[in-house]
C-alpha positions in Angstrom: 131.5 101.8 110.3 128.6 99.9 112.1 125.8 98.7 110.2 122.4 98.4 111.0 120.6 95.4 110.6 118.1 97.4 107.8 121.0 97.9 105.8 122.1 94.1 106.0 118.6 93.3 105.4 116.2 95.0 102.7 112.9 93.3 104.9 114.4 95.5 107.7 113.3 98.9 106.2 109.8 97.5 105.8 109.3 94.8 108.7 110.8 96.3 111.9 111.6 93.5 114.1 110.8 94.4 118.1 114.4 95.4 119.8 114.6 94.8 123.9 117.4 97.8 124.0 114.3 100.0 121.8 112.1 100.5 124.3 110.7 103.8 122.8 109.6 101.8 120.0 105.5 101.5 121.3 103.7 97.8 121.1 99.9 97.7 120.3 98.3 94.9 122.5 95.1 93.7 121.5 93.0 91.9 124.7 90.4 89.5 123.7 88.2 90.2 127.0 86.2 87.6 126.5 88.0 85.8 123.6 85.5 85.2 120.9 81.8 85.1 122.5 80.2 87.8 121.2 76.0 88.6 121.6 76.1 88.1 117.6 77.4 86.2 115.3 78.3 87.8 111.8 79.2 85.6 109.0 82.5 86.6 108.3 83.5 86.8 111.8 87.4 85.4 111.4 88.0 85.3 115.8 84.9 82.2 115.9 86.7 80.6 112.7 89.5 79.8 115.2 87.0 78.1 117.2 89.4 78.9 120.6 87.3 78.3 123.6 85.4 81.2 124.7 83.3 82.6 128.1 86.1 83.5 130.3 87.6 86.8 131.0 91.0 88.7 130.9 91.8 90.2 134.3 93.1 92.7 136.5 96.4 90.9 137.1 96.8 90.1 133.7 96.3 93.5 132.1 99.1 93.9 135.6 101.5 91.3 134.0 101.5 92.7 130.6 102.8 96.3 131.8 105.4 94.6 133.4 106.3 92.3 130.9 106.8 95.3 128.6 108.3 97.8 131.2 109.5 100.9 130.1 107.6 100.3 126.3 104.6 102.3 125.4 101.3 100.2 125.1 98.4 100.7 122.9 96.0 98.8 124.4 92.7 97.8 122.2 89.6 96.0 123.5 88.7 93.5 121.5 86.5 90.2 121.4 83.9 88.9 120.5 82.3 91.2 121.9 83.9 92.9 124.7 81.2 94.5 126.8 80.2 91.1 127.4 82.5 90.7 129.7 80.1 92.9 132.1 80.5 96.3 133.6 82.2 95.6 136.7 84.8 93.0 134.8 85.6 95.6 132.2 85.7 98.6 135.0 88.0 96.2 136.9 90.2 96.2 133.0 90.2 99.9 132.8 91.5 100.6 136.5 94.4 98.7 136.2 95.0 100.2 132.8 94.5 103.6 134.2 97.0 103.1 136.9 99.5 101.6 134.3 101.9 104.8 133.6 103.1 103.0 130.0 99.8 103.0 128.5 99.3 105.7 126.4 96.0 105.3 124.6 93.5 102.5 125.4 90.6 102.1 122.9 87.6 99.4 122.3 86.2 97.8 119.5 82.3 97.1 119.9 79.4 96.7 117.3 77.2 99.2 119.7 74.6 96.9 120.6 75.0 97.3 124.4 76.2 100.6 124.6 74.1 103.0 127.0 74.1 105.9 128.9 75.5 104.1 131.8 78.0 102.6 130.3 79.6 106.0 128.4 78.9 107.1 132.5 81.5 104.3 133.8 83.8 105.1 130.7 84.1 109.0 131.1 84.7 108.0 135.1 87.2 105.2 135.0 89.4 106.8 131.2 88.2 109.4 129.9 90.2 109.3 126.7 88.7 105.7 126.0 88.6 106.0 122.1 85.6 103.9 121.4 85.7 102.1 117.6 82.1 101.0 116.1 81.7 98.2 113.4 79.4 98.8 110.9 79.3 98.2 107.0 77.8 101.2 106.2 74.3 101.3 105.3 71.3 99.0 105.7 71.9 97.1 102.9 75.6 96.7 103.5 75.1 95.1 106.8 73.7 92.2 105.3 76.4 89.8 106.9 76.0 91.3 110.2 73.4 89.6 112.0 72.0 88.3 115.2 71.5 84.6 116.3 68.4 84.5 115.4 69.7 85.5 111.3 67.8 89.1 112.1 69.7 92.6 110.8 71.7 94.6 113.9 71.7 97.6 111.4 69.2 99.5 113.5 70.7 99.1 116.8 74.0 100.3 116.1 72.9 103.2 114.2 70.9 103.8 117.5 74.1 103.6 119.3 75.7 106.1 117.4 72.8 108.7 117.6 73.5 108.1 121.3 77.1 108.9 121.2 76.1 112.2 118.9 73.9 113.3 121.9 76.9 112.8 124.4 79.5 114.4 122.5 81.7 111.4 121.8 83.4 111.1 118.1 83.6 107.6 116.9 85.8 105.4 114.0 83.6 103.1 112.4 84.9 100.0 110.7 83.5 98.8 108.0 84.0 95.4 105.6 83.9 96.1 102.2 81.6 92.9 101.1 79.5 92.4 97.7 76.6 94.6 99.0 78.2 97.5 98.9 80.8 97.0 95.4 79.9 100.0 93.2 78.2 102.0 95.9 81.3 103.9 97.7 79.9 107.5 97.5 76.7 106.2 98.6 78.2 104.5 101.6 80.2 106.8 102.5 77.4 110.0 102.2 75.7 107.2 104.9 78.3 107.2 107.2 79.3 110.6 107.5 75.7 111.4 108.1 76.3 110.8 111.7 77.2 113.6 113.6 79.3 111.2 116.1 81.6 109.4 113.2 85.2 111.4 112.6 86.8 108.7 110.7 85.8 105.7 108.5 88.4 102.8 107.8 87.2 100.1 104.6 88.7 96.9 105.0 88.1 94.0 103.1 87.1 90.5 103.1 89.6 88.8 101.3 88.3 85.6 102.0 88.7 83.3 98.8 90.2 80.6 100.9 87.8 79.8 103.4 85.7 76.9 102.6 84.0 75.7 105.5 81.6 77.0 107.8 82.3 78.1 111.6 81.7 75.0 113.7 78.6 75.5 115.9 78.2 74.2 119.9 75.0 71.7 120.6 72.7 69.5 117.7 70.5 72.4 116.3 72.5 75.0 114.6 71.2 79.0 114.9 69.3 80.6 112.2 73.1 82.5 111.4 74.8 79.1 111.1 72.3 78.2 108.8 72.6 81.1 106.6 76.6 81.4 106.8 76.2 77.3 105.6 74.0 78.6 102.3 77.2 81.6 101.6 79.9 79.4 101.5 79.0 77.0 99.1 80.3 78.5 96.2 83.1 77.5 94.3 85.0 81.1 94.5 84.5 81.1 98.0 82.0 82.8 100.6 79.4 84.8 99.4 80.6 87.7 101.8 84.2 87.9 99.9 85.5 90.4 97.4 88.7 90.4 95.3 92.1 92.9 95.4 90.7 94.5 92.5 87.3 94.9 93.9 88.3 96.7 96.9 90.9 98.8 95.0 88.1 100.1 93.3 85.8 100.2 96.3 88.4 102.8 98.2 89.6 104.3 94.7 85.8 105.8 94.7 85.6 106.7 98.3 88.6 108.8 97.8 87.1 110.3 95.2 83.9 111.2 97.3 85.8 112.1 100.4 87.9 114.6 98.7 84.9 115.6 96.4 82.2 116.3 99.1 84.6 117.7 101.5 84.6 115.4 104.4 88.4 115.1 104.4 87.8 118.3 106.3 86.5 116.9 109.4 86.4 112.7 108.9 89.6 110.9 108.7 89.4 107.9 105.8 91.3 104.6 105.8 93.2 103.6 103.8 93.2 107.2 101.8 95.5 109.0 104.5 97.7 106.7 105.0 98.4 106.1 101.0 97.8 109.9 100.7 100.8 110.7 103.2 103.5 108.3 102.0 102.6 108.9 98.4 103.9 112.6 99.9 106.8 110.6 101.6 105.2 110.8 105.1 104.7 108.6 107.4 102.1 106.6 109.1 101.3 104.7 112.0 99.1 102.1 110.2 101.2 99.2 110.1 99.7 97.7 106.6 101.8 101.3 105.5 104.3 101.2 108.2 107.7 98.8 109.4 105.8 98.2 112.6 103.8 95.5 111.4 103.0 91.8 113.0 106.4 92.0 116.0 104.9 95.1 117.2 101.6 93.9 117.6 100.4 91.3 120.3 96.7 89.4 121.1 96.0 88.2 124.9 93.3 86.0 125.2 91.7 85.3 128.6 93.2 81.5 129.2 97.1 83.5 128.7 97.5 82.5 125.2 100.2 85.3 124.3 100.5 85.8 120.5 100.9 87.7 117.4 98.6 90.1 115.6 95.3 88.4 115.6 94.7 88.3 112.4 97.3 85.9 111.8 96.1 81.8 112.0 95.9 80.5 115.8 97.5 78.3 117.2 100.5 79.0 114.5 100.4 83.1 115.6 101.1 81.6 119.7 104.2 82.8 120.8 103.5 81.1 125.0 101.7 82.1 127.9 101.5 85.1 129.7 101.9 83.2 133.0 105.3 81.0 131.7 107.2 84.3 129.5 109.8 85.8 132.3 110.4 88.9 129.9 110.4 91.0 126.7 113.9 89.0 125.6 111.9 85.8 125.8 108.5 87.2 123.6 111.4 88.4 120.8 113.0 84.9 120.8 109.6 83.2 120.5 109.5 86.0 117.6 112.6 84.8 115.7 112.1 81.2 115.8 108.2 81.3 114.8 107.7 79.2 111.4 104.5 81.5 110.8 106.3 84.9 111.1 109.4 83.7 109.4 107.3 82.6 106.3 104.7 85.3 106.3 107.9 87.8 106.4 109.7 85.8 103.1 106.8 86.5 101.4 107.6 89.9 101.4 111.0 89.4 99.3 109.3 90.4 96.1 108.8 93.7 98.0 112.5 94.4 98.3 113.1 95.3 94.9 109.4 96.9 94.0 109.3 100.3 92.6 106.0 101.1 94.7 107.3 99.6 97.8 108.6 103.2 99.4 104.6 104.1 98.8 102.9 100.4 99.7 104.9 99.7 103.0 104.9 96.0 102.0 101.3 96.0 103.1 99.6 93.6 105.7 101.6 90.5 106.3 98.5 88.4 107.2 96.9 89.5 103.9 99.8 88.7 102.0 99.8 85.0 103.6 96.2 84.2 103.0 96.7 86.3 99.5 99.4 83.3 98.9 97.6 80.1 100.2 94.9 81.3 97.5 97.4 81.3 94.9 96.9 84.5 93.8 99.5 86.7 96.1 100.2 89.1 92.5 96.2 90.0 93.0 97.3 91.8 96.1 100.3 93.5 95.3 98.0 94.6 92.2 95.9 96.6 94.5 98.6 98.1 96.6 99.7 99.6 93.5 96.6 101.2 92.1 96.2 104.3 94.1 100.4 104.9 93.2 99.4 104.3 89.3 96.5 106.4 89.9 98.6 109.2 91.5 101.3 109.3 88.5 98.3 108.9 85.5 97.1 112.5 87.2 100.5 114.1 87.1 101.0 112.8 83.7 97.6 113.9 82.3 97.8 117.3 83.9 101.6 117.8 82.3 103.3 117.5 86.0 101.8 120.5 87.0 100.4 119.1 90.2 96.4 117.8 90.9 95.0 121.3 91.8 93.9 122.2 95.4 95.3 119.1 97.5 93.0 118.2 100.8 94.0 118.6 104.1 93.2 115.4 105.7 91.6 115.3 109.0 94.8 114.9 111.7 96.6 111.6 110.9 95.7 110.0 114.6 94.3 106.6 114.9 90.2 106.6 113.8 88.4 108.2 116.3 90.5 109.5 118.6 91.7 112.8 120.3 94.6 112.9 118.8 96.0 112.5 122.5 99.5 113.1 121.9 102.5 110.9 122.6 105.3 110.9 125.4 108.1 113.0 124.2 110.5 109.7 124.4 108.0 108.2 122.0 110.5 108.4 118.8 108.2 106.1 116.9 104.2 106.1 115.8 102.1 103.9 117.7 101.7 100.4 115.6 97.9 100.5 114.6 95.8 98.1 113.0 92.3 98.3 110.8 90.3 98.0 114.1 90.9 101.5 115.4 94.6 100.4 115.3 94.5 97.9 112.5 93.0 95.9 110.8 92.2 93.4 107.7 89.0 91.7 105.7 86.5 90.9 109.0 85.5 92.4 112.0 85.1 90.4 115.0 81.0 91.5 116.6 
């Protein structure tokens, strides 16, 4: 009898490598419109810690190439920066026409802190794709924004929650992202009561900013550095890292008492929360299309930036995450070899081994990959398995204290699609979720703008 490569290989069953003869198996492509300028400049932003040249722009034809470099695969495509409304309205209308005509994208989405949004540019999105999902980053209330400032070191807070407001008086639904930073530890109800008090926000996702290891500041163009330079200098001086960063245990907590408030106030009735559904449904043995919880993690997930760097998730280290250029890749056979033979992927993916034989890994899905390799170059890679396995420890405590007799009345998430969307539903030939990250789709500890 034929056997598959998941039963040669126990990382199979919880990293699905990408398969040319699959091609119902869906990629997520993330497209760095303007790679990573952005109109402001957030301390923990981890797309300017690559310090990759930004200003230009992803285009037409390459948005053209990409269909065709994946023909016949379903694409996710998520607009991304930086900031990616600074690319302009008729650059990014230019993006969504070509994505529009592309009959293999299934669901486009973009990731935006709000600042510029407006009435005429939800007018050029309802007339160019009207199912454009539109993601918003913001930590929650005033005070958790603290790290999310402008040039000039001032709070954003206000204008996003305008932006918001305006989506409310549109009728749009939004995901918000939001980092889970010191500001916030100990106030998750609070938080959360604050987020779902806007009419427009359907689904929250709390990510974290597992950032122990970074111990430099972002380097800064010309002589005299911006008031946000300055401060991000001051939060990184400490010996346990940046000021912004949190611990495994401290974000297990974090979402540990969200969940509790979700379920206790009775938004799981009409706002999706991330990670609680996703550790909700395979607790239940479900499945879901996050790929920290899913097989379809870092091989189904790709990052374009505008000079044809083709790579990796993006949350993964650049230049090591580069798998070629757009313009000098002939098909999806070469993009899988590139795959195989990265030294990144290859150890990020060993350090799932101890996942293999884990009791909780049928619950965890092995987690993020580019967590569990920062996680590691901390030293302290058993800190994050730790927190993968609370909400499993929590589950069974319950059970046991109640005598197995169940939790009571069990809530009925919100629909499992990605935050803030539709719930557009997938081609028939689909046989697989669509790979999604913190970031609408995805994501890890810091939002890019």
């Amino acid at each position: 009898m034929h056997r598959t490569t998941e039963q040669h290989d126990p990382i199979a069953q919880l990293y699905s490598g990408l398969d040319t003869q699959d091609t119902d198996s869906a990629v997520s492509v993330i497209l760095k419109l303007r790679g990573e300028t952005c109109d402001i400049d957030c301390l923990y932003c981890y797309e300017k810690r690559k310090e990759a040249p930004g200003g230009a722009r992803i285009d037409a034809s390459q948005v053209r190439r990409l269909a065709e470099l994946f023909q016949g695969r379903p694409l996710a495509v998520e607009l991304h920066g930086g900031e990616p409304l600074t690319a302009g309205r008729d650059h990014v209308a230019d993006v969504l026409s070509e994505l529009a005509a592309q009959p293999t994208v299934v669901r486009v989405s973009i990731q935006t802190n709000g600042l510029q949004l407006d009435e005429e540019w939800l007018d050029l999105f309802d007339a160019l794709y009207l199912g454009l999902q539109i993601g918003i980053s913001l930590d929650g209330d005033a005070a958790g924004n603290a790290w999310r400032v402008g040039y000039d070191g001032q709070p954003v807070y206000p204008r996003v929650a305008a932006a918001l407001r305006l989506l409310a008086a549109r009728g749009r639904r939004t995901g918000v992202i939001a980092a889970v930073t010191p500001p916030v530890l100990g106030r998750a109800a609070a938080v959360l009561d604050h987020l779902a008090g806007f009419e427009a926000v359907n689904a929250v996702s709390f990510v974290p900013c597992f950032d122990a290891s970074v111990q430099r500041s972002t380097t800064a163009q010309g002589r005299r550095l911006p008031a946000s330079r300055l401060l991000q200098e001051a939060a990184v001086r400490g010996s346990d890292g940046p000021a912004w960063a949190i611990s495994p245990a401290e974000y297990a907590e974090f979402v540990l008492a969200a969940a509790v408030c979700w379920i206790g106030a009775g938004y799981f009735a009409r706002l999706k929360l991330e990670p609680a559904v996703s550790t909700i449904r395979r607790l239940r043995g479900l499945d879901s299309g996050f790929c920290h919880f899913s097989s379809m993690k870092c091989d189904h997930v790709f990052t374009l930036y505008p000079d044809g760097r083709l790579g990796s998730c993006d949350e993964l280290p650049w230049p090591e995450a580069q798998l070629g250029r757009l313009d000098r890749i002939p098909d999806e056979a070469v993009v899988v070899a590139a795959q195989r033979r990265l030294p990144l992927l290859n150890r990020s993916k060993a350090l799932m081994d101890r996942c293999t034989t884990c009791s909780y890994r049928s619950a965890c899905g092995g987690g993020c990959v580019a967590t569990r390799w920062r996680q590691d170059q901390a030293g302290d890679q058993d800190a994050y398995c730790d927190y993968r396995m609370r909400p499993c420890r929590r589950r069974r405590a319950n059970r046991a204290r109640m005598g197995g007799a169940g939790e009571g009345p069990r809530p009925q998430p919100a629909a499992p699609g990605p935050a803030g969307s539709d719930r557009r539903p997938l081609p028939r030939r689909a046989s697989h979720p669509l790979p999604r990250r913190h970031h609408l789709m995805v994501l890890h500890g810091r939002l890019p703008g």
